[in-house]
N, C-alpha and C positions, 0 to 999 in steps of 0.2 A: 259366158264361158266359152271359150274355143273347141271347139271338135280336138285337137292333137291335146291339148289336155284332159280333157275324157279317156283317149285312146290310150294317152302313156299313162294313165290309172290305172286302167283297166288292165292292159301290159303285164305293170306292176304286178298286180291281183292275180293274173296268168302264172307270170313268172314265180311270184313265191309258190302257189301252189305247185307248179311243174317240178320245183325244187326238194318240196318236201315227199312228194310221191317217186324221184329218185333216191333221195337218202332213204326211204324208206324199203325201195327195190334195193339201194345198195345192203342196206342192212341183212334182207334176206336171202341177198347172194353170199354174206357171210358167212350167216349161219348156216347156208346148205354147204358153203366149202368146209364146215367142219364135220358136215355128216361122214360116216367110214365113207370107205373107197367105193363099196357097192353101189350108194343111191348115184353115185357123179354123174353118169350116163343121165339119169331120170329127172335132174332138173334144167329147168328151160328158164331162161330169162325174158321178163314181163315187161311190159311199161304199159298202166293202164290211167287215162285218165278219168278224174271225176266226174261228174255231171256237171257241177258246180266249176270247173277250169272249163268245157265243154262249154258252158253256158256263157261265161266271160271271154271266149276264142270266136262263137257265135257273134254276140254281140258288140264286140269290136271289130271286127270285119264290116256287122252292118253301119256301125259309125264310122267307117273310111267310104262308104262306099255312099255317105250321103255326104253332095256340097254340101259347101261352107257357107254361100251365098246361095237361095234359094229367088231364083232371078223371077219366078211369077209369082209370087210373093213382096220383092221390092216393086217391080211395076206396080200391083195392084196398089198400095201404100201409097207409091207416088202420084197416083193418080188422087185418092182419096186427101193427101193434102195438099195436092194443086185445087184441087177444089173447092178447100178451107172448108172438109167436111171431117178431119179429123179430130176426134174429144180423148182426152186419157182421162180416167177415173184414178182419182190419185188412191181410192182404199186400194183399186186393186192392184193398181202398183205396187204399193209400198208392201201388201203381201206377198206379190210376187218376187221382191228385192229379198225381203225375208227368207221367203222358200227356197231362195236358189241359194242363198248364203248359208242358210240352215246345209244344202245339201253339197255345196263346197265342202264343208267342215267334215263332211262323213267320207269323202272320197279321198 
């Protein structure tokens, strides 16, 4: 799975939530415009985000801010199968194909 689709998930996940917590500020800028004339002075306008948007702006920054290609990582690799000392275990593969598809489908 590519890092930019992670991010524009994540984005996603951002942006609805950023949207329901301004409908939500807009809502109660409504209601305070229909308060009498007294309170007007007394209300301020908010925009707070959630923990939960906070935690998905977090961690999509940290997913931009890591390569795509992790170059001491392909070295080491290539070394290991220039060597013909490379083995795959196909259970754990084929778990691991599983887990990532499994976690495709939830994002």
């Amino acid at each position: 799975m590519k890092v930019e689709n992670i991010v524009n998930k994540l984005q996603g996940l951002l942006n609805h939530d950023a949207a329901k917590e301004v409908q939500q500020s807009s809502q109660a800028q409504k209601a305070a415009a229909q308060q009498p004339a007294q309170n007007v002075g007394a209300v301020a306008d908010t925009v707070s985000l959630s923990s939960r948007s906070r935690d998905i702006a977090r961690v999509a920054e940290q997913v931009k801010e890591t390569p795509e290609i992790r170059q001491d990582l392909v070295a080491r690799m290539k070394t290991v199968v220039d060597a013909g000392e490379y083995r795959v275990d196909s259970q754990d593969l084929a778990t691991k194909m599983i887990r990532e598809m499994l976690m495709e489908s939830l994002l």
